[in-house]
N, C-alpha and C positions, 0 to 999 in steps of 0.2 A: 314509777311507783316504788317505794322504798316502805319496809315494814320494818316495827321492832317489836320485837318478842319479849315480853315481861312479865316477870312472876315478884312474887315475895316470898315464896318457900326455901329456904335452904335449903339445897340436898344433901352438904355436909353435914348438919344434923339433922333429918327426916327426911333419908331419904326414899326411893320407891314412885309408883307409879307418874305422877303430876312430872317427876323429872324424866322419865322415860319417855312422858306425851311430848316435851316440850322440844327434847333430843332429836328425835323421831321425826316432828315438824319440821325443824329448823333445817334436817339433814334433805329431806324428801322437798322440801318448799326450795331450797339451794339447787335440787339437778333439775326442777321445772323452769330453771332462769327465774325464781323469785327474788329481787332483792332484798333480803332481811336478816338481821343482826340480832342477836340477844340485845336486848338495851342495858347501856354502861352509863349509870349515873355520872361518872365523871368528863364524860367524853360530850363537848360541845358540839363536834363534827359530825354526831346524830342527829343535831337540830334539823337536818332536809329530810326529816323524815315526813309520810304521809298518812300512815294508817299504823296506830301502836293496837297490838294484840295482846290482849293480856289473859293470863290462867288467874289471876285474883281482882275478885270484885269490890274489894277495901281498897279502892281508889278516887273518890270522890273529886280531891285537889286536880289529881292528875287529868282524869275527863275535864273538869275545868277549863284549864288551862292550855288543852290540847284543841277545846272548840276556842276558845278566842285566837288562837293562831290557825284557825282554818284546819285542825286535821282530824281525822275519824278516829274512833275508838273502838275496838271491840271485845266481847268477851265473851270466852271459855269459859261459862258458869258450871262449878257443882254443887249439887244436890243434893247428894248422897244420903247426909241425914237427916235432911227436912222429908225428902221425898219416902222414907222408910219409916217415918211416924205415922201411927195410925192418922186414919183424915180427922176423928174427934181433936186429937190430940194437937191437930197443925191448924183447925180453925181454933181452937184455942188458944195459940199464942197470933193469929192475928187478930183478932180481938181486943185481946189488952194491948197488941200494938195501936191499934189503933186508936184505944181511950190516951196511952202515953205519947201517942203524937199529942194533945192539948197541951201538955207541958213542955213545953220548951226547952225546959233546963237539964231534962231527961237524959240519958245513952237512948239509941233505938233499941228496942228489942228484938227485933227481925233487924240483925245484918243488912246493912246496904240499900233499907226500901228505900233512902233518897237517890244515893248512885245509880241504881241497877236499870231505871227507865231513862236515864240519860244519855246509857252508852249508844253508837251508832247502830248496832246490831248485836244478839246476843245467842251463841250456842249450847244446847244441848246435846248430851252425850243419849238421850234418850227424850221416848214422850213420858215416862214417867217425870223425870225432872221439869222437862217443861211445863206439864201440868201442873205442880206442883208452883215453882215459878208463878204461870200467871195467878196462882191463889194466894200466896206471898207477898207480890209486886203488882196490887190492881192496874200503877200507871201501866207496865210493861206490854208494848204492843206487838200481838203474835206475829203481825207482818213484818215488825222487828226481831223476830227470830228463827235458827235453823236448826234442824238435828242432824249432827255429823257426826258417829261413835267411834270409839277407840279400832285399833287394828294390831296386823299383826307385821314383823320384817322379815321377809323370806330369807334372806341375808343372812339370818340369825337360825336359822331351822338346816340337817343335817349337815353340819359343818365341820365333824370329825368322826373319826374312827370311834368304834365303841369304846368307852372310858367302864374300865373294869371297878367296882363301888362295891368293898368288902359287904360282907354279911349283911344284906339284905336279901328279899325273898327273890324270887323269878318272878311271882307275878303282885303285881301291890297298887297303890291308889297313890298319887302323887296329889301334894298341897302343895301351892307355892305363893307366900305373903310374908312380909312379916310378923314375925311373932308380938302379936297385939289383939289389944281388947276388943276392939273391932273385928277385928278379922276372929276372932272366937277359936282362935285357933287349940287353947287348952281344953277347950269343951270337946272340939273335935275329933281330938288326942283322946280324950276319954273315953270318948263312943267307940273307937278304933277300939281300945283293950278291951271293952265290954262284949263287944260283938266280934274280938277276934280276929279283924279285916285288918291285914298291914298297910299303914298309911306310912309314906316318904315326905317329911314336912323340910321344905329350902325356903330360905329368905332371911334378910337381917335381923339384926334383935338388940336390944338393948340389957346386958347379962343382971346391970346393977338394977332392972327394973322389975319390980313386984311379980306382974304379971310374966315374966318369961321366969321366975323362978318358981312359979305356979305352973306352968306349963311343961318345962324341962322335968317335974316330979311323975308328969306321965308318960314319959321316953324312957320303954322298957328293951329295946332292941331287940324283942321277939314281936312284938304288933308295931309298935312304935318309933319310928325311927327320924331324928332332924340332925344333920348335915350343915347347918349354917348357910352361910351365906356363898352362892357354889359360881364359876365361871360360865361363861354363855357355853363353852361344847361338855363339860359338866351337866349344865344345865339341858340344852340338846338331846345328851344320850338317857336322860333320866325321862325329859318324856316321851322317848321314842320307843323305850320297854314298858312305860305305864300301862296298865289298865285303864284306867279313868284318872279324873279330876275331882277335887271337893274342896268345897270356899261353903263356910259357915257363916260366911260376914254378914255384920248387922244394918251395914250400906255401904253404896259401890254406887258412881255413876259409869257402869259398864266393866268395869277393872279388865284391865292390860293382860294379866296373869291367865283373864279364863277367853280373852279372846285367841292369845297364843295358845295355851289350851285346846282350842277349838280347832286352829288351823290345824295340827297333829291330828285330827278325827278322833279325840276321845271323848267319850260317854262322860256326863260331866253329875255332879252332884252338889249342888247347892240349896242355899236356904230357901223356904218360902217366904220369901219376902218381894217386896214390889220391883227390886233391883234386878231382881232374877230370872224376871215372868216379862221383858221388854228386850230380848234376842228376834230378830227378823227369822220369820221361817224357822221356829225352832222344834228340835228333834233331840232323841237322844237327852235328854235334860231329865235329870229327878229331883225332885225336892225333900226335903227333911223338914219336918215338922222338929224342928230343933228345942223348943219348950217342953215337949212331950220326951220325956228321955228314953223309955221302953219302948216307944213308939220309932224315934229317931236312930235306935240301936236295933232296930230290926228293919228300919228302911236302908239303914249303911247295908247290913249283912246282904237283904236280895240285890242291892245295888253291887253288891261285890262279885254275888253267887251268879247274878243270874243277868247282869246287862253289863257287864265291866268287858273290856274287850275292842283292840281298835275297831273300829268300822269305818264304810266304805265312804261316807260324806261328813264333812264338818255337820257340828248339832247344832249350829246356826250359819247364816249368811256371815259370812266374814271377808274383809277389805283389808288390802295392805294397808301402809304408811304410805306409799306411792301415791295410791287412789283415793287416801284421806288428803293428800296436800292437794292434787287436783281440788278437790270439793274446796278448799280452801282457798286455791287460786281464784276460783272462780266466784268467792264468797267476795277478797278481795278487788277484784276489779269491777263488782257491780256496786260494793261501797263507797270503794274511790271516783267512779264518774257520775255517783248521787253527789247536788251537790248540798241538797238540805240537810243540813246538820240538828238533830233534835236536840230543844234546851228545854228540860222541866226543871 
C-alpha cells in the first residue's frame, strides 16, 4: 500500500500550521512502515500509488482521475471558518447555494459541494467541523467520515538548556501564531496593555502587511512583548516559563499551537467561539468574551491573577503525532481493502 501526501498550500509563502500537520504525518506515518511520499507532480514513478491523502479539498479533477484508475482518495477537511459562523449565518449561504446550483454557468458558492462527497473518506480535526460539514455537503456520508485532531511531538518539548530572553517579565502569558487577522492577535495585544497582564507574542508576520503594522503599534515592552519568529529550543524554554496560553482566533480546526500548549500543562485562554468548546475532557480552559472589551479586559486580568500557573495535567486530552499516524494507519488500510469506490 503506497500513500501520497498532497496539499496546494505553499509554505514558502504561508507558512504555519497545515505545513506543520503535514510534516508531522509524513514523519510519524515513515517509522510505522507507511509507505508514503509528499506527491511530486513531476515524477511518473508515483503512478503505483494507492491511496492519495490530501490537506485540500479544491481537487475535483484529481478524485476523478484517481477513481478511474482504481485508487482511493482522502481528505483532511477544514472547517475552521465555516464552522465558527453563527448557524443563521451558514444556513444562509446554503440556501443561495442551493438556488445557484440551477444555474449552471455559476462558480459554487460553498467551495467543493461537488468534490467533497466524492472523496473515499473524509477527516475532521473536530465534531464541530464535521457538523458543520454534514450541513454544507447534504451528499456527504457520516459513515464516510472520521475525527482524528491535531497533536503534539515530544521530540520537540525540553530540548535545551534554559535560553536566557532579555527583558521580559518572570512570569507572563505566552501567544504563539502568526501575526494575522484571524488570529486577532492585535486585539489581544491591546487587552494585555489595558489589563496590565504581560503577554509573549512568537510567530511569523508579514512586516509590509497592514495588520502587523497595526499590531506592532501595541508592543510596548512593558505589557507587550513579540520576538518574531523564534527556534524550536527558543521556542521550548519560552513555554516552559509561561504561565498560560491565549489564541483570540476567530477559527481554528484545533490549531497545533494550543495543542502543544496543552502538552506543557498550561492553563489556556481562548476565544468563545465553537473551535474552542470541542477539546476531549476539557479543563483548565477560559474563555474571553472578546466583542465585549471591558468585559474581555477583565477576564484576561483574573485569568492572569488568579488561574495562570503550570498545573498538574494537560486542560485537555492530548495525542502525539505518533498516535495520530497510528489512527491514520489504521484509517488507511480499512480504505484500501474497501473495494467500493464512491462516484457522485
Amino acid at each position: 500500500m503506497k500513500v501520497l501526501l498532497y496539499d496546494t498550500t505553499l509554505s514558502f509563502i504561508t507558512p504555519g500550521g497545515k505545513t506543520t500537520h503535514a510534516i508531522k504525518l509524513h514523519q510519524e506515518l515513515k517509522k510505522i512502515g507507511v509507505d508514503i511520499e509528499f506527491a511530486q507532480w513531476w515524477n511518473k514513478e508515483q503512478s503505483d500509488f494507492d491511496i492519495i491523502h490530501t490537506l485540500a479539498h479544491q481537487i475535483e479533477p484529481i478524485v476523478d482521475f484517481s477513481h478511474k484508475k482504481g485508487k482511493k482518495v482522502i481528505l483532511t477537511q477544514i472547517m475552521d471558518i465555516e464552522s465558527n459562523k453563527p448557524l443563521r449565518k451558514q444556513y444562509k449561504e446554503i440556501f443561495f447555494s442551493k438556488i445557484q446550483a440551477f444555474f449552471p454557468f455559476t462558480m459554487e458558492k460553498i467551495q467543493g459541494i461537488r468534490a467533497i462527497p466524492k472523496f473515499d473518506h473524509v477527516v475532521y480535526m473536530n465534531e464541530s467541523d464535521r457538523k458543520t460539514a454534514l450541513r454544507y455537503y447534504n451528499k456527504l456520508n457520516i459513515n464516510k467520515t472520521s475525527i482524528i485532531p491535531h497533536a503534539f511531538d515530544p521530540v520537540d518539548m525540553y530540548i535545551g538548556e534554559d535560553i536566557k530572553i532579555n527583558n521580559i517579565p518572570e512570569k507572563y502569558i505566552l501567544s504563539c501564531a502568526n501575526i494575522d487577522w484571524r488570529k486577532q492577535s492585535h486585539l489581544l495585544a491591546r487587552f494585555a496593555r489595558k489589563a496590565k497582564v504581560p503577554i509573549v507574542f512568537i510567530g511569523n508576520s508579514n512586516k509590509e502587511d497592514e495588520y502587523y503594522k497595526l499590531f506592532i503599534k501595541e508592543i510596548d515592552n512593558k505589557y507587550t512583548f513579540y520576538l518574531g519568529f523564534v527556534d524550536l529550543k527558543t521556542k521550548d524554554s519560552l513555554e516552559r516559563k509561561a504561565a498560560g496560553f491565549a489564541l483570540l482566533s476567530l477559527a481554528e480546526s484545533g490549531c497545533i499551537a494550543v495543542y502543544e500548549a496543552a502538552a506543557y500543562k498550561l492553563p489556556l485562554f481562548l476565544s468563545n467561539l465553537p473551535w474552542a468548546k470541542h477539546y476531549d475532557s476539557a479543563t483548565n480552559i477560559s474563555y474571553c468574551d472578546f466583542k465585549n472589551e471591558s468585559k474581555a479586559i477583565n477576564e484576561l486580568s483574573l485569568f492572569f491573577h488568579l488561574k495562570a500557573g503550570l498545573k498538574e495535567s494537560t486542560p485537555f486530552e492530548v495525542k502525539t503525532w505518533n498516535e495520530i499516524a497510528h489512527m491514520y494507519k489504521d484509517l488507511y488500510k480499512t480504505i484500501y481493502n474497501n473495494n467500493s469506490v464512491l462516484y457522485l
